[in-house]
N, C-alpha and C positions, 0 to 999 in steps of 0.2 A: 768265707770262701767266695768268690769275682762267682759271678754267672752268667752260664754258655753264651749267652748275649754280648756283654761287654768283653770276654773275652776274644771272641770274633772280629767284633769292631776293630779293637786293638791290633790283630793280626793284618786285618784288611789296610790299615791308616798306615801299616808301619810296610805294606808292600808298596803304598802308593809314595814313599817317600817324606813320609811326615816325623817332622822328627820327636825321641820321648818324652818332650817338656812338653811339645803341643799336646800331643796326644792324650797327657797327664792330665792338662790344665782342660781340653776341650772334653774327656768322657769325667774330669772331676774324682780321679782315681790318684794314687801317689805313684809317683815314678822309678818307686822300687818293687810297686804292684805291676808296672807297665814290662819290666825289666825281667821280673822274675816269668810274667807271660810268655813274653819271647824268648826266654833260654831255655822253655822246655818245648815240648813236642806237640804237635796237634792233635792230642788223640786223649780223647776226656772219656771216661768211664761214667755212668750213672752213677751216681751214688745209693750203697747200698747201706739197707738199717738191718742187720743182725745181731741176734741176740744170743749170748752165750746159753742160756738156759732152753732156746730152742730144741736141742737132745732131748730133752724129757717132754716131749709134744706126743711121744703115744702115752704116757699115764696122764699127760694133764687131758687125753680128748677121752680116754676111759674113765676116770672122774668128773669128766663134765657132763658124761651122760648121767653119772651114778648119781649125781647133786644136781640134775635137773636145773643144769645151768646157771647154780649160784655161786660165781666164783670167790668169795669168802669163804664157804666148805670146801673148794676144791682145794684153797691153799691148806685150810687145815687136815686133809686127807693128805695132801703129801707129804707133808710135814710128818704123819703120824704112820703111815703105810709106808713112804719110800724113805723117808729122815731127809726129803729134799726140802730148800727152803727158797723160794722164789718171791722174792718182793708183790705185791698187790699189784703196783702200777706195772710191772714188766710184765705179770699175769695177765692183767687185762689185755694191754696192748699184743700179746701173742694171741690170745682169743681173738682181737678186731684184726688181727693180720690174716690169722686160718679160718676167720668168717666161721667160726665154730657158729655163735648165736644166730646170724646171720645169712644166708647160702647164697654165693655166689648170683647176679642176676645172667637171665641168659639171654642174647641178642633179640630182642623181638622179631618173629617174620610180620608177613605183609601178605594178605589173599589179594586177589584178582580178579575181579568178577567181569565179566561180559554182559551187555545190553540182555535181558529177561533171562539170564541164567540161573539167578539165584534170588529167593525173596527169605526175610527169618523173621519168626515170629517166636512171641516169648509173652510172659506176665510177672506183676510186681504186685505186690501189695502197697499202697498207698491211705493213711489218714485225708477223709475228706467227707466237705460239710455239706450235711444237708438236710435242708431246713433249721432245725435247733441242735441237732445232733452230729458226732464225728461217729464214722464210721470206718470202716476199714473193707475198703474197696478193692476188687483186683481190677487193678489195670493192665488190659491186655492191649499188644502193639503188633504191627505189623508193617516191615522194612522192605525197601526196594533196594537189594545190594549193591547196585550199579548208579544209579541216580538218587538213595538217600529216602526216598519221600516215605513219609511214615505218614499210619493210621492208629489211632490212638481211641481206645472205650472202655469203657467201666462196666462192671460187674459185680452181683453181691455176692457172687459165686463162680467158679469156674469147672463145672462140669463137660462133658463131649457136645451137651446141647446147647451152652453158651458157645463152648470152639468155634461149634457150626453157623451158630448165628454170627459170632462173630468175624470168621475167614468171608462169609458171603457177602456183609456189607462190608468188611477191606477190599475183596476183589472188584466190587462196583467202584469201589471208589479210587483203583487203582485202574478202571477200564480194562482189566485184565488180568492173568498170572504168570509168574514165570516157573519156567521146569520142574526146580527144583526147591522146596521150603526146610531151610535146619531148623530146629527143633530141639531141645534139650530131651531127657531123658525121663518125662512125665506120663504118669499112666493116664493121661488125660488122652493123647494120644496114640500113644506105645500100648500096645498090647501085654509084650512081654520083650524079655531082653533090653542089654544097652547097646550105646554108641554104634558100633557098624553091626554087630549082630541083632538091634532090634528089630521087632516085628510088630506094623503097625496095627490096630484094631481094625477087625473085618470093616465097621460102619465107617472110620474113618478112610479106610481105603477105601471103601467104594466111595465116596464123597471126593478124593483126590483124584480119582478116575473120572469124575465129570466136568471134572473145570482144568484136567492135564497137568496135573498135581502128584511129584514124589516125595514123601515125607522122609529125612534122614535125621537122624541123630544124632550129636556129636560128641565124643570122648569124653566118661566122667573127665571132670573137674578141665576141663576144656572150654571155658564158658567164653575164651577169647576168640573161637572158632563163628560166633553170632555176635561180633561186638558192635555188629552194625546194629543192631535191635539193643544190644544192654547198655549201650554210652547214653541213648537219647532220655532213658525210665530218669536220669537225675535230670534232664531239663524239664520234663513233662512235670517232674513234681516241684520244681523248683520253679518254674516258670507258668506253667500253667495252674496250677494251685493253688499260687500263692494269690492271697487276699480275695479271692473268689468264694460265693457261698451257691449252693443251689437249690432250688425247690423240690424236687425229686430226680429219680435215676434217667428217664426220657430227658429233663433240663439238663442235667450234667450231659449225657452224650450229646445232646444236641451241641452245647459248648465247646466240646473236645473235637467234634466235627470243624467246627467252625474255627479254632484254634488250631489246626492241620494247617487248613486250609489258606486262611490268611494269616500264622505268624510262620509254623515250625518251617512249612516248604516253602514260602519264600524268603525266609532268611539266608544269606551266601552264606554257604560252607567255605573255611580256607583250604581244604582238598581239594574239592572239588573247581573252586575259580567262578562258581556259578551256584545257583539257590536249585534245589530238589527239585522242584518244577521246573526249569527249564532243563535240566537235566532228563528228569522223567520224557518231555514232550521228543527228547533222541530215543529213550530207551523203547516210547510207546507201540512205534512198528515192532518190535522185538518180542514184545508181550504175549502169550496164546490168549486168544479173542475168547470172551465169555460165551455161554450157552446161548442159544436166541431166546430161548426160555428157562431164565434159571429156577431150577425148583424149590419151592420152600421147604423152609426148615421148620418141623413142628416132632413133636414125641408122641405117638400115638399108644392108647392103654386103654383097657375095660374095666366098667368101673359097674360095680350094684346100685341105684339109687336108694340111699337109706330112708327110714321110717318117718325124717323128717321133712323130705323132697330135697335133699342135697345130694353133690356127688360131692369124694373127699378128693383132693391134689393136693400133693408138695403142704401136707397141714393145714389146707386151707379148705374151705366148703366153697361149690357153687352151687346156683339153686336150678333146676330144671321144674317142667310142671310136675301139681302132685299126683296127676295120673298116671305117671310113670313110677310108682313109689314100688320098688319091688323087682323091679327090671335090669335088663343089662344095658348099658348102654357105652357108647364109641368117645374118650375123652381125647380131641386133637390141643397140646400146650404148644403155641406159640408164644415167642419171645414176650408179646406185648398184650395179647389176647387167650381165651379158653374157647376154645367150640365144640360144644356136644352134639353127638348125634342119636338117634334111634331110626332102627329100620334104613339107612341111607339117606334120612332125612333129619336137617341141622331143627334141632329142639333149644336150644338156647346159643349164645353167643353173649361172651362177659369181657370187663378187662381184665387181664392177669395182676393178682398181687403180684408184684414183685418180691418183696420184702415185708416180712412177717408172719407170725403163726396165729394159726388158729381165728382167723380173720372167715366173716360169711360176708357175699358177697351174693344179694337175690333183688333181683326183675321183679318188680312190681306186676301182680296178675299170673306169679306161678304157683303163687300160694292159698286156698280160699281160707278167708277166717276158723276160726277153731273157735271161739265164743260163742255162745246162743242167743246173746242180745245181738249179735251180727249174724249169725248165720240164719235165725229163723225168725223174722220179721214179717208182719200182713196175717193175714187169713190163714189156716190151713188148708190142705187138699181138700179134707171132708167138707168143710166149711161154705169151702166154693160149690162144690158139691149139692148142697143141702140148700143152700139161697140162689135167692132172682126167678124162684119157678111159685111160688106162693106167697103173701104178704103175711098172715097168719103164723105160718111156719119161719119166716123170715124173723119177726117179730121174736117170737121163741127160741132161735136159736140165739138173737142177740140178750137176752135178758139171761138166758141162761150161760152165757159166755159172761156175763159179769157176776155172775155168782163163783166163778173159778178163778185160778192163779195162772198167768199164762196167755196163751192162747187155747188154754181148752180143747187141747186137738185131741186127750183122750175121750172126754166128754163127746166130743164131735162125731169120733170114730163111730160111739155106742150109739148115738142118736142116729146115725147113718145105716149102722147095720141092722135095726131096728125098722127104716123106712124100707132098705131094699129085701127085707124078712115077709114084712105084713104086706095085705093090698093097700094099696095107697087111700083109700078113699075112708075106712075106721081108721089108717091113721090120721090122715088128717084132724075127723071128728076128734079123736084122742088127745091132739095137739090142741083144737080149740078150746077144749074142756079145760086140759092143765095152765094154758093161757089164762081161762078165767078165773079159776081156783088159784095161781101163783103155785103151782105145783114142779118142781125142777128134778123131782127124785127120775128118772131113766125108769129103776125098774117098776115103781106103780106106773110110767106111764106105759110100759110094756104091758102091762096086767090090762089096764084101760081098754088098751089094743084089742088084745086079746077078746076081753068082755064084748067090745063092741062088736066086736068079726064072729063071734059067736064059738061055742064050742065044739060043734059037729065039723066047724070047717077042719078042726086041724086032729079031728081023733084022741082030742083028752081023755084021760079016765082018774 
């Protein structure tokens, strides 16, 4: 069959007087092809492909549900339920006409955004390295829907108290926000409800309340509604990712910072005619201006100090002093750091594990030794006590401190309440006597005492 193309030519060359040998010889058609064109009418029909067995299109779409789309059963069902017999290949070819497997696509639309109308944020899971190990990191993003420019960081976790840390250093780094942020349907956010009926979390709204911030939602399975935020997750991991290693979660976002900055927003977008950044620098007047002071983000909690001077977080110990062992005290988690308090006064300050369990992390001088060859070192009290007032007795105390194990601080105690018991002056005699004899026994020299100082003085019987 000639096609609408050459057919037209021929029409056109034979109006302008060209006769049907040329016209043969110059479109390379026969001249009984040229002949039989102009003896019929201008009027060409599409050509249509129907199939006789198209009639039986409502049992073949009721067995292709019942055969879960394996047209092989579906022929054998008809065969055996209707006694219809439809060849395999005219089978198929009705299925790819009715898009039975398949469902029609539907025109894509197109949103619109206006200079700081709209900003969307989202998160992906992402493999990535760091240090020796992969892990599986969520990467969170945050989009300027009008000028493109994205902010991009990592997380080993995505809770309300990452969101928060995370929206606040996107808005710094966007010098701003705009009206309104989509959001998918995450109880990260969301309270309860979806799409246009949800309802934001109390903390997250008052947090959208200070930087002029409406959180919406967009329609399950709607995920086209923020594709400004989900198109960029595959360059971020394809691009940013690849062949990069890092040493911890602060090196990685530092990197992601810095990869915003000079690849993803200066590269030209072909929509846009212009790279995110200079896009951004029209949308900036547009932007609601931050807080003059914006406020941190930290999770405030009471915690017991346990028996061993730690406080517990997030599976992890920090150590405070051990005179607080027993107490309440104020745990502030920031993203990067711990700060305890007692009484309104900061008792320790540490760095935040990030990642992993069961991890103690303690300040050198909040803990005093627990050992006795560290804890109790020197002289005892008694000790000091008992020397530097007599040479005699000095003498004495040290010979009889090597007759013991230790420091002899029991020995000491007795020898002590012994001198502040009797007059001073038979004990001493008492002490020069056992000096000379080698006598170390306490209670003869208590008797000594005793003897010397006489019995009348203390009412013996």
């Amino acid at each position: 069959m000639i096609d609408p193309t050459t057919e037209q030519l021929i029409r056109a060359l034979h109006k302008n007087n060209v006769s049907k040998r040329a016209i043969a010889r110059q479109l390379k058609v026969s001249r009984s092809t040229v002949k039989k064109v102009l003896d019929t009418e201008d009027i060409r029909t599409p050509a249509s492909r129907n199939s006789s067995y198209a009639r039986y299109m409502d049992q073949i779409r009721e067995l292709f549900n019942v055969c879960s789309g394996n047209v092989v059963r579906v022929q054998e069902e008809l065969k055996h339920r209707y006694d219809i017999e439809i060849p395999y290949q005219s089978l198929t070819w009705l299925v790819r006409k009715h898009q039975l497997r398949v469902p029609a696509k539907k025109r894509a639309g197109r949103y619109h955004f206006e200079p700081g109308e709209e900003m969307q944020h989202d998160t992906s899971p992402h493999k990535v390295k760091i240090g020796n190990r992969v892990v599986t990191a969520q990467c969170s993003a945050l989009t300027l829907a009008y000028s493109r420019m994205i902010f991009v960081q990592y997380y080993p976790r995505f809770t309300r108290f990452e969101c928060k840390v995370f929206l606040t250093k996107a808005l710094a780094f966007m010098q701003g926000s705009c009206r309104r942020c989509m959001i998918d349907n995450t109880n990260v956010i969301i309270g309860h409800g979806t799409g246009k009926d949800a309802v934001m979390a109390p903390e997250m709204e008052h947090f959208g309340r200070i930087y002029g911030i409406h959180f919406a939602a967009h329609a399950i399975k709607n995920a086209d509604r923020k594709a400004r935020v989900e198109r960029p997750f595959h360059y971020v991991e394809n691009n940013f990712l690849t062949g990069r290693t890092f040493r911890d979660w602060q090196d990685l976002n530092q990197q992601a910072r810095l990869w915003c900055e000079n690849t993803s927003n200066r590269k030209i977008k072909r929509r846009l005619g212009m790279s995110p950044y200079e896009a951004w620098i029209m949308e900036k007047p547009s932007l609601i201006p931050l807080p003059p002071v914006p406020p941190p983000v930290y999770a405030s909690m009471q915690r017991i100090v346990d028996v061993e001077g730690y406080v517990h977080l997030d599976t992890n110990r920090y150590s405070v002093p051990d005179s607080l062992i027993g107490q309440q005290v104020e745990v502030h988690k920031y993203w990067d750091r711990v700060r305890i308090y007692h009484k309104r006064s900061v008792v320790a300050e540490h760095s935040r594990v990030i990642e992993g369990r069961d991890k103690r992390v303690t300040i050198q001088g909040h803990h005093r030794p627990l050992t006795r060859s560290n804890a109790l070192q020197g002289p005892c009290v008694e000790e000091k006590s008992l020397t530097g007032k007599n040479r005699e007795l000095d003498e004495y105390v040290r010979n009889l401190k090597s007759r013991v194990r230790g420091r002899g601080a029991a020995q000491m105690k007795r020898l002590l309440d012994i001198k502040r018991t009797y007059p001073e002056e038979p004990f001493i005699q008492a002490v020069r006597e056992a000096l000379h004899y080698g006598m170390y026994d306490l209670a003869r020299l208590e008797n000594m005492v005793l003897k010397i100082a006489g019995a009348g003085m203390f009412n013996l019987k």
